[in-house]
TORZATOR-191171 format. One record per residue: residue in three letters; residue number from 1; y, z, x of N, C-alpha, C in turn; chain. Coordinates in nm, 2 decimals. Atoms other than C-alpha are relative to their C-alpha. Layout:
TORZATOR-191171
("Ala"; NUM; (Y; Z; X); (Y; Z; X); (Y; Z; X); "A") ...
***
This chain:
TORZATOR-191171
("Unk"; 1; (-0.04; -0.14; 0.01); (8.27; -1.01; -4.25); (-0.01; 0.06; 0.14); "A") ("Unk"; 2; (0.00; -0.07; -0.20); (8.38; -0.78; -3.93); (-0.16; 0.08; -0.05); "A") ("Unk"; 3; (0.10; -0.12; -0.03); (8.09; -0.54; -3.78); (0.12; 0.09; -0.02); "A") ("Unk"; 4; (-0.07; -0.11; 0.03); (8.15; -0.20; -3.90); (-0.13; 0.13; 0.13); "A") ("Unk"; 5; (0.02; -0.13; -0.12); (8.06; 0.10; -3.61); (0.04; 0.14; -0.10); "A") ("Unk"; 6; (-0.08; -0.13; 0.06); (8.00; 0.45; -3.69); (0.06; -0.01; 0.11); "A") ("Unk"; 7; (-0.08; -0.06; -0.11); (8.20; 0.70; -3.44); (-0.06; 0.01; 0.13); "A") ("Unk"; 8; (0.05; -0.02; -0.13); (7.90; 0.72; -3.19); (-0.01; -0.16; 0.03); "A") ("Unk"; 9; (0.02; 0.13; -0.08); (7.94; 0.32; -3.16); (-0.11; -0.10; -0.04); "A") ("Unk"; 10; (0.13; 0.08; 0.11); (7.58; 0.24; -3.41); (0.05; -0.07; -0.06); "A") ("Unk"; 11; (-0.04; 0.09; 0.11); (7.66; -0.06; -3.56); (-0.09; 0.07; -0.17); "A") ("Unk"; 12; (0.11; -0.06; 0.12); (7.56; 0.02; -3.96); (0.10; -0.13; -0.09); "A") ("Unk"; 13; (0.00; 0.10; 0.08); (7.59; -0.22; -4.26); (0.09; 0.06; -0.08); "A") ("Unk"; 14; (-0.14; -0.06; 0.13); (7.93; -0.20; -4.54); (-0.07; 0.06; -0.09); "A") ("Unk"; 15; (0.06; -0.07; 0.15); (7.67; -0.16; -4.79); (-0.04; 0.14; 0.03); "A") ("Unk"; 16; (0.03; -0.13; -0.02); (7.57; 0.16; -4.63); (0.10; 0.11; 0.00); "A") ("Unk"; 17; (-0.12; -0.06; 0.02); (7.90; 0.28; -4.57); (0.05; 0.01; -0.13); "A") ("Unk"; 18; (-0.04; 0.02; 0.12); (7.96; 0.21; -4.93); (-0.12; 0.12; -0.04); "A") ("Unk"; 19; (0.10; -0.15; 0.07); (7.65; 0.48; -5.03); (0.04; 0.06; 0.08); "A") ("Unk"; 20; (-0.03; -0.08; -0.04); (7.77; 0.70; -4.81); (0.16; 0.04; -0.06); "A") ("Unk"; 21; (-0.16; 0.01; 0.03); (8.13; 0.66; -4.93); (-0.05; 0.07; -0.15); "A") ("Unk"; 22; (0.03; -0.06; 0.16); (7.95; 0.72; -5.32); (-0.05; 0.12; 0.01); "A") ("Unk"; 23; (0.04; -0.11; 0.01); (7.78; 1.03; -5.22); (0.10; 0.13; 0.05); "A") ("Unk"; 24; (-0.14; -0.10; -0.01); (8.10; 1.17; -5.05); (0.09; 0.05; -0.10); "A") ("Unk"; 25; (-0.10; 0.00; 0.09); (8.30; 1.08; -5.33); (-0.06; 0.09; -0.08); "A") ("Unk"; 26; (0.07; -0.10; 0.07); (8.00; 1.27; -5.55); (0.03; 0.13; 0.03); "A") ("Unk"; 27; (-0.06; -0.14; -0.07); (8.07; 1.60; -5.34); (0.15; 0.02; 0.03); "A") ("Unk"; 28; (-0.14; -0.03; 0.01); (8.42; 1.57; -5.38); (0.12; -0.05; 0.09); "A") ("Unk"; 29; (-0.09; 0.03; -0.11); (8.51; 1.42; -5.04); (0.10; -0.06; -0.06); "A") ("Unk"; 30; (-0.05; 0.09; 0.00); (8.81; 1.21; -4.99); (-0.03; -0.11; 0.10); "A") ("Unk"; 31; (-0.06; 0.11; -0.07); (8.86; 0.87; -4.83); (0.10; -0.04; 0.06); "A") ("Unk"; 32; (-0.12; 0.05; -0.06); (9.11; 0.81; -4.57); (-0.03; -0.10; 0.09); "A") ("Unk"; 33; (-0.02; 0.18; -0.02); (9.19; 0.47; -4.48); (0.12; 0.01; 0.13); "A") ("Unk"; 34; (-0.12; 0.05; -0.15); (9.39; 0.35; -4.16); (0.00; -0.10; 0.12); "A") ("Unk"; 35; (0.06; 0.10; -0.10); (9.45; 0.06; -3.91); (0.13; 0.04; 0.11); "A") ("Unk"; 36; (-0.09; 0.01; -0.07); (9.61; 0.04; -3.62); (-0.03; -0.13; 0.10); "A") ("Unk"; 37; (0.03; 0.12; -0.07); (9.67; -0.22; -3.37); (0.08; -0.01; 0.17); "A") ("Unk"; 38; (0.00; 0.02; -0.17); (9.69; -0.30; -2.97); (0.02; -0.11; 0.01); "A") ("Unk"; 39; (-0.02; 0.13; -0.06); (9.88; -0.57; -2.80); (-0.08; -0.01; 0.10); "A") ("Unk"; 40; (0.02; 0.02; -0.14); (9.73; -0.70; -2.46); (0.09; -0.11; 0.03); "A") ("Unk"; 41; (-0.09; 0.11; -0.07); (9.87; -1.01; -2.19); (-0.05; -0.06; -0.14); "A") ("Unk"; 42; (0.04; 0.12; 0.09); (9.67; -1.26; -2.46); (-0.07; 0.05; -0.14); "A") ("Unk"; 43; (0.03; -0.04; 0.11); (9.56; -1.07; -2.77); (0.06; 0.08; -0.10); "A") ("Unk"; 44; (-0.03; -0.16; 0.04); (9.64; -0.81; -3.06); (-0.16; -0.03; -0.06); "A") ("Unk"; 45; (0.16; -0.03; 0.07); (9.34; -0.60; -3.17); (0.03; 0.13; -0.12); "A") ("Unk"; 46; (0.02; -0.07; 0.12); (9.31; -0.44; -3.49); (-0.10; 0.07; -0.02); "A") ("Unk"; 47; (0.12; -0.10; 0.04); (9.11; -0.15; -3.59); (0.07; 0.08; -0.14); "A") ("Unk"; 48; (-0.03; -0.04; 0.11); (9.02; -0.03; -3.90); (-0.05; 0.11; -0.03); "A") ("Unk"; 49; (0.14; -0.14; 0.02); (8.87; 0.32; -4.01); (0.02; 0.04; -0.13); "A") ("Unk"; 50; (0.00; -0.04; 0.10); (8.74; 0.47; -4.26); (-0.08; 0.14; 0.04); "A") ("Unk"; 51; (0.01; -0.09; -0.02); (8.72; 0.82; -4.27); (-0.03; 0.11; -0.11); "A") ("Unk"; 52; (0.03; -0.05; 0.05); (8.51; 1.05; -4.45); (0.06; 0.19; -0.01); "A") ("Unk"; 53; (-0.05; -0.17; 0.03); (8.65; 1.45; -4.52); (0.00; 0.09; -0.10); "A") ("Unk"; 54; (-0.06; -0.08; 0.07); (8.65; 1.74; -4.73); (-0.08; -0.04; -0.14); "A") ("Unk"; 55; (0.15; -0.05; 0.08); (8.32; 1.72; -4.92); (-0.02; 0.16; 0.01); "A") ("Unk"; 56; (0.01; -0.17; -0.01); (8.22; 2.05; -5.05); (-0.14; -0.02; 0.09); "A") ("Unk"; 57; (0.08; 0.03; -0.05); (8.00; 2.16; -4.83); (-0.01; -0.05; 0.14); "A") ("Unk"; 58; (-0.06; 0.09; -0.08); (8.14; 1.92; -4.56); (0.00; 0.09; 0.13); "A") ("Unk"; 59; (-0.09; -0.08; -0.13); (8.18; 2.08; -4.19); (0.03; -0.13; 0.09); "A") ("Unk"; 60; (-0.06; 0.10; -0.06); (8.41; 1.86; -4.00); (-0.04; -0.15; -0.10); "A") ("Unk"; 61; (0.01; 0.14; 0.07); (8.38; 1.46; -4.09); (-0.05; -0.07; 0.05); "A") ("Unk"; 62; (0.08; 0.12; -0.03); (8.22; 1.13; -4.04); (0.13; -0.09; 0.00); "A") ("Unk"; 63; (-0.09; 0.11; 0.03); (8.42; 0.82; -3.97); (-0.07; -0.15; 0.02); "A") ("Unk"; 64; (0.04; 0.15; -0.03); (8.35; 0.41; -3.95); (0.08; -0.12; 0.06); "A") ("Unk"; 65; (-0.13; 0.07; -0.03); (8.57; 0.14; -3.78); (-0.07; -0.13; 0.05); "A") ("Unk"; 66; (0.00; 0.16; -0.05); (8.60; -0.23; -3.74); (0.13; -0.01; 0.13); "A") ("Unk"; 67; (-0.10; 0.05; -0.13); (8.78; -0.44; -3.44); (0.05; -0.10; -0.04); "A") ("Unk"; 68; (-0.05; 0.11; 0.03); (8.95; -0.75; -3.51); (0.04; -0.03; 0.10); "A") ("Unk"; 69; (-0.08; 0.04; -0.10); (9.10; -0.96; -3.23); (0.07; -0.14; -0.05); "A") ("Unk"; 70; (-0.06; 0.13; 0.03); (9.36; -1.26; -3.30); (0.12; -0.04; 0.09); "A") ("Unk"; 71; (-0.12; 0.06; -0.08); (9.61; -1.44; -3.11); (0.13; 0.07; 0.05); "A") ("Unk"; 72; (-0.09; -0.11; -0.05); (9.88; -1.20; -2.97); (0.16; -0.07; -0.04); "A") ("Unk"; 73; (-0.15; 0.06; 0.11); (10.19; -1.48; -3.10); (0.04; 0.03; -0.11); "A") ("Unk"; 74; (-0.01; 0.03; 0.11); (10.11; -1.45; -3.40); (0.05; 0.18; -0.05); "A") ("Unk"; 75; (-0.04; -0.15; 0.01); (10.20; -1.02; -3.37); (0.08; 0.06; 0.09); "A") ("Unk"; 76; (-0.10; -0.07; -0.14); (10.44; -1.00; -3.11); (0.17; 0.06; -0.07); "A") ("Unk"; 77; (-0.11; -0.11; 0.03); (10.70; -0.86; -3.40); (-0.01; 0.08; -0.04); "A") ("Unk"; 78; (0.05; -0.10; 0.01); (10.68; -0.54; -3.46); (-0.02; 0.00; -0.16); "A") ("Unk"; 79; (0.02; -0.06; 0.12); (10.73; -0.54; -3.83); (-0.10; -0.10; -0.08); "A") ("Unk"; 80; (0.05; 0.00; 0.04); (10.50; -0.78; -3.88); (-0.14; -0.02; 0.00); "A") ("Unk"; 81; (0.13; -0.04; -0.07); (10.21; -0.66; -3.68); (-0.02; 0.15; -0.08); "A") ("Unk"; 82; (0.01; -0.16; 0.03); (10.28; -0.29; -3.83); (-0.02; -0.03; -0.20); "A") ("Unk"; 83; (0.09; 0.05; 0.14); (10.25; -0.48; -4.20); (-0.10; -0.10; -0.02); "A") ("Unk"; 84; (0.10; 0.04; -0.05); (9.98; -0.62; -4.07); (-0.11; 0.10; -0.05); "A") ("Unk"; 85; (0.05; -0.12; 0.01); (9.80; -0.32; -4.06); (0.00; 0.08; -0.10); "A") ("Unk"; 86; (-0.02; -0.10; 0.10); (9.90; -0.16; -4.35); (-0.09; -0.11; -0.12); "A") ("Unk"; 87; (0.01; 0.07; 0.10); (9.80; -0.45; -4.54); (-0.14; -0.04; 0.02); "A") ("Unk"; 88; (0.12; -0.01; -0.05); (9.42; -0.46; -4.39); (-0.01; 0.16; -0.02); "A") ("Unk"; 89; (0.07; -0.15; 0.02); (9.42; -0.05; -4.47); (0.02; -0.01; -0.19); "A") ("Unk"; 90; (0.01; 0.03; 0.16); (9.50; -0.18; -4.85); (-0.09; -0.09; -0.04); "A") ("Unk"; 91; (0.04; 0.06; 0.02); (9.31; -0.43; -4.88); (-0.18; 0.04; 0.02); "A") ("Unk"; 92; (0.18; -0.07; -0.01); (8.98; -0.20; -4.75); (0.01; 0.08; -0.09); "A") ("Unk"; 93; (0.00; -0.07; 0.11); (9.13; 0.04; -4.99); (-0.07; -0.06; -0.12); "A") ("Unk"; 94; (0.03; 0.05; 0.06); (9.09; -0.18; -5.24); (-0.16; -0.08; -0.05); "A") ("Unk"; 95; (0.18; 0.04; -0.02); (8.72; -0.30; -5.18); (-0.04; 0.10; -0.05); "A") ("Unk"; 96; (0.06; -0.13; -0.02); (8.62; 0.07; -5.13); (0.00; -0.01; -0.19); "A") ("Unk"; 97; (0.02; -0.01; 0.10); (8.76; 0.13; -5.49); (-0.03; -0.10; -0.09); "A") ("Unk"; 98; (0.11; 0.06; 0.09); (8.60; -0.16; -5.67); (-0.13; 0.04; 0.00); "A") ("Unk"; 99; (0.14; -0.03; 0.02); (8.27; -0.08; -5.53); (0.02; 0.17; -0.10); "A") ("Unk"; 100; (0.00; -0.14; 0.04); (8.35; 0.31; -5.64); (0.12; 0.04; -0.05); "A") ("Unk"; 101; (-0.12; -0.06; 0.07); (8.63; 0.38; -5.90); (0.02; 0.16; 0.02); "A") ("Unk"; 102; (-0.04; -0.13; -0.07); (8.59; 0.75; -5.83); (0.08; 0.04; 0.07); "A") ("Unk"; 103; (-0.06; -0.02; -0.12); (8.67; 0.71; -5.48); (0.16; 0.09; -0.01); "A") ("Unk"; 104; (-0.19; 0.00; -0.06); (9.00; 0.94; -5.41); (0.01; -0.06; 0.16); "A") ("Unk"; 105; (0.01; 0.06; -0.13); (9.11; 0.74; -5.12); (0.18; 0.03; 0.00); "A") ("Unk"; 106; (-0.13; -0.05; -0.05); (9.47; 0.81; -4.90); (-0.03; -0.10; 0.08); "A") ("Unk"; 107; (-0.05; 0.07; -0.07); (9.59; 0.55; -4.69); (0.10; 0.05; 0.09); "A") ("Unk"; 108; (-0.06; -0.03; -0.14); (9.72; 0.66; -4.33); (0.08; -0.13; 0.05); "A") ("Unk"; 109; (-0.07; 0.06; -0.06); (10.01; 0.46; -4.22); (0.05; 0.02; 0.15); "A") ("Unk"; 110; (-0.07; -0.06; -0.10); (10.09; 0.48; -3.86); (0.14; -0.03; 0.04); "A") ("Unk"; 111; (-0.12; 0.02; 0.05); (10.43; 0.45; -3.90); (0.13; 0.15; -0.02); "A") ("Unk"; 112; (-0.08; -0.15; 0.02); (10.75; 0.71; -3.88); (0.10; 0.04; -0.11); "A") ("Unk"; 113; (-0.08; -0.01; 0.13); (10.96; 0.84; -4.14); (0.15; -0.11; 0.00); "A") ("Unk"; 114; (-0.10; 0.06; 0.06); (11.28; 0.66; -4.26); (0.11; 0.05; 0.06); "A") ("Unk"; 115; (-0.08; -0.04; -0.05); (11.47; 0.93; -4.11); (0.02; 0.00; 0.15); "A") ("Unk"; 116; (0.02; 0.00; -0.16); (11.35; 0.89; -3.74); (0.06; -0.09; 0.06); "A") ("Unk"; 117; (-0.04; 0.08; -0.11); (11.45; 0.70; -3.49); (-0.11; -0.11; 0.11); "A") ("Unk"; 118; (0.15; 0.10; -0.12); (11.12; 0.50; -3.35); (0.03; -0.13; -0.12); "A") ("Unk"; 119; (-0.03; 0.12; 0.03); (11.09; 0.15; -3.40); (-0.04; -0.04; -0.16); "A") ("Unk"; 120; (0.10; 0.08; 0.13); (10.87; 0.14; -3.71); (0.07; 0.07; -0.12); "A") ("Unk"; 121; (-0.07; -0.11; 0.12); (11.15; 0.40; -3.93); (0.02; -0.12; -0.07); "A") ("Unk"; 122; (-0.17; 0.10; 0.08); (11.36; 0.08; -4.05); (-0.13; -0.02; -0.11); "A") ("Unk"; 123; (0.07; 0.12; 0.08); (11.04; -0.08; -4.23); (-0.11; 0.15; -0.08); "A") ("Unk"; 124; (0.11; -0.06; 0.03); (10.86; 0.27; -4.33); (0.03; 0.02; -0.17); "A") ("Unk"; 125; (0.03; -0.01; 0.11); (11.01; 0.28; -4.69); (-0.06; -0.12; -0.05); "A") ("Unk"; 126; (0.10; 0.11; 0.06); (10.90; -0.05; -4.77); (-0.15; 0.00; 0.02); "A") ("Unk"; 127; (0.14; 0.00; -0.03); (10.53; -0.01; -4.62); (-0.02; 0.15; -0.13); "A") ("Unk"; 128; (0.02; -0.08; 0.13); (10.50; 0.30; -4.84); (0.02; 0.02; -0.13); "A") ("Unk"; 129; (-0.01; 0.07; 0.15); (10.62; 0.15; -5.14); (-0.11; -0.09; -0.01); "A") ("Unk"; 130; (0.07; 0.07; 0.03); (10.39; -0.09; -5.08); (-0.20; 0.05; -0.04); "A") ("Unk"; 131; (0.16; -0.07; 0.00); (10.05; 0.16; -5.05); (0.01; 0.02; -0.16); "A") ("Unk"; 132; (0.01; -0.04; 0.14); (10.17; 0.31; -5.35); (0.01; -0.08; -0.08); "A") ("Unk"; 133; (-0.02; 0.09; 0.06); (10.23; 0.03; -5.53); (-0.11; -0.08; -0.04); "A") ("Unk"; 134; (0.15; 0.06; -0.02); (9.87; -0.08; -5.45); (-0.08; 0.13; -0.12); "A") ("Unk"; 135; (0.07; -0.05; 0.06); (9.79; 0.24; -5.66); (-0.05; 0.10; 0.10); "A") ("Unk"; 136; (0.08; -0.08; -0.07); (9.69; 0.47; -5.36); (0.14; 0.13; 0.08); "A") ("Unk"; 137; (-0.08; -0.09; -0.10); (9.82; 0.77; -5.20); (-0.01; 0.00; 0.16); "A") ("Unk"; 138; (-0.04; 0.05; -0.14); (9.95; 0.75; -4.84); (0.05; 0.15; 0.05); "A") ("Unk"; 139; (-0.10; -0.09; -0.13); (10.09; 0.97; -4.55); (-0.01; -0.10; 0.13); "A") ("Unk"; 140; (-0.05; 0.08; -0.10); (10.28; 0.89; -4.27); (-0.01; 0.11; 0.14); "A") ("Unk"; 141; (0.09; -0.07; -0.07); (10.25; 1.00; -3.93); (0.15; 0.15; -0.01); "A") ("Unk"; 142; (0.07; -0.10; -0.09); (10.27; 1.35; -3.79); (-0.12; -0.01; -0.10); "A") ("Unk"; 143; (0.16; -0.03; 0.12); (9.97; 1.34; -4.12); (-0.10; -0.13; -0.01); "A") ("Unk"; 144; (0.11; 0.13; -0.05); (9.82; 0.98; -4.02); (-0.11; 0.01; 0.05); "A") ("Unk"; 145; (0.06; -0.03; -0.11); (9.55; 1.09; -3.87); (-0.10; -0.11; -0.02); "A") ("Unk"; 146; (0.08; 0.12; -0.01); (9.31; 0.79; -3.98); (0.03; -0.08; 0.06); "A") ("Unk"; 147; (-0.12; 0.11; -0.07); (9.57; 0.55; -3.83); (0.00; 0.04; 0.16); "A") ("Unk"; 148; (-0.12; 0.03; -0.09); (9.78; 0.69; -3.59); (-0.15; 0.11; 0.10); "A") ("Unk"; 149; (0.10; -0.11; -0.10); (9.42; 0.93; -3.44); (-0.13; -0.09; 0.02); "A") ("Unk"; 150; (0.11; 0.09; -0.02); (9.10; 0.75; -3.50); (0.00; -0.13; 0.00); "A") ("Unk"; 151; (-0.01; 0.16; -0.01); (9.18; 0.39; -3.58); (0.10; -0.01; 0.15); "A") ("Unk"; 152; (-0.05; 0.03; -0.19); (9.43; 0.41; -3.25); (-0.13; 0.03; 0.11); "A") ("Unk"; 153; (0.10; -0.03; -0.12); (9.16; 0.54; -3.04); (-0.11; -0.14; 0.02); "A") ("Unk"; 154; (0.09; 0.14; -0.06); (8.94; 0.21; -3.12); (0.12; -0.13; -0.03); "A") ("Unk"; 155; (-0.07; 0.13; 0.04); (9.23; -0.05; -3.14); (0.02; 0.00; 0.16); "A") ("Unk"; 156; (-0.02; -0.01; -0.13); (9.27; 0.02; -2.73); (-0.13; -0.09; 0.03); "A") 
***
């Protein structure tokens, strides 16, 4: 299993993030979910976050994030480095709500609309059929902000 980091960099244990995730969810917070990922010359690196918000009570939020690093061949196409990603922010979805049925959890795709013109438009209805499909609610970016704000910030 990866190390999970809070935001100041403390390594802390899943299971902890998992009671903190239950007592969010207790106060009403949500869960937003998001990966993003960074090429280099010989790697891609993956980062994953999880992002606490909007607990009553709540001022500003807490977040957590893993790193991954793997072979950079094996992601050097975009669409299937960018469902890559989507499919490591489902698949944490999906943990999250086993441990905690409660959980409301949203899935951050960093990814652009359908109608745009960036590289990742062609493949964004399918990636969003696919969150939802998993059972979760999603947004895409300018509203990504697990993704395309905090998990970009540690996938560099």
């Amino acid at each position: 299993m990866n190390r999970w980091y809070t935001g100041n960099g403390e390594e802390v244990g899943f299971s902890n993030i998992l009671a903190e995730i239950g007592e969010h969810t207790a106060d009403q917070g949500v869960v937003y979910i998001g990966t993003d990922s960074f090429l280099t010359s010989d790697c891609c690196t993956f980062a994953t976050a999880i992002v606490l918000h909007g607990a009553t009570g709540q001022r500003g939020g807490t977040y957590f994030f893993t790193k991954n690093r793997t072979e950079k061949h094996r992601y050097d196409v975009l669409v299937v480095r960018v469902t890559e990603e989507v499919n490591l922010s489902v698949q944490m979805a999906m943990a999250i709500k086993m441990a905690n049925p409660a959980a409301c959890i949203e899935v951050h795709l960093d990814i652009s609309s359908s109608n745009k013109k960036a590289g990742t438009s062609k493949f964004s209805d399918m990636l969003v059929k696919y969150v939802k499909g998993a059972g979760f609610r999603t947004k895409i970016k300018p509203d990504a902000f697990a993704a395309a704000s905090v998990a970009d910030k540690h996938s560099k």
